[in-house]
Phi, psi and omega in degrees: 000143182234169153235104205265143182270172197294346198270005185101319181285158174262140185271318185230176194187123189235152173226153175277137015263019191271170230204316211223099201261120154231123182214142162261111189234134166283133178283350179287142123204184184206134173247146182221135180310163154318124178212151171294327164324313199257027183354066170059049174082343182285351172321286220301331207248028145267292182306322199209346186029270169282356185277004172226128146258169169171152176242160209195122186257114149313296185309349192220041180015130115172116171258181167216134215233104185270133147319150156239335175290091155034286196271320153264149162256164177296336183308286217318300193305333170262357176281311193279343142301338167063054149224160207238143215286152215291327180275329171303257166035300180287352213241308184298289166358289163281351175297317174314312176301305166338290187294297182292024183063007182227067167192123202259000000 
């Protein structure tokens, strides 16, 4: 039995002979594209330290990054990082496309 996080990767994962799979996964969470900004996630963990988890794929630019703070959301936190959540990211993108024409 497996558990896949929304990026695809598997989070927990069991084999027989074991039987019985429990992981903690936050339903909060942001997936955010490769940004220079977000050095693979280390802004965040400079930046906020125990107060952000996240896993971070090289292989797949891309994590997915949770609050452990209360107080804050994960928006706040990558808005305050000045990077942007994996659809806003796509959405400025094809607007770029958009704009030079070679995208309609």
């Amino acid at each position: 039995a497996s558990i896949f996080e929304p990026t695809g990767e598997i989070a927990a994962q069991i084999t027989p002979p074991q039987s019985v799979l429990v992981h903690e996964l936050d339903l909060s969470y942001a997936l955010l594209p490769w940004s220079s900004k977000l050095r693979n996630g280390e802004a965040f963990r400079k930046a906020y330290g125990d107060k952000v988890g996240f896993h971070y794929y090289d292989d797949e630019d891309c994590g997915i990054f949770w609050s452990n703070d209360p107080g804050t959301t994960i928006g706040e936190m990558a808005r305050a990082i000045g990077v942007l959540e994996l659809e806003d990211e796509m959405a400025r993108v094809k607007e770029f496309y958009r704009k030079a024409k070679v995208w309609r």
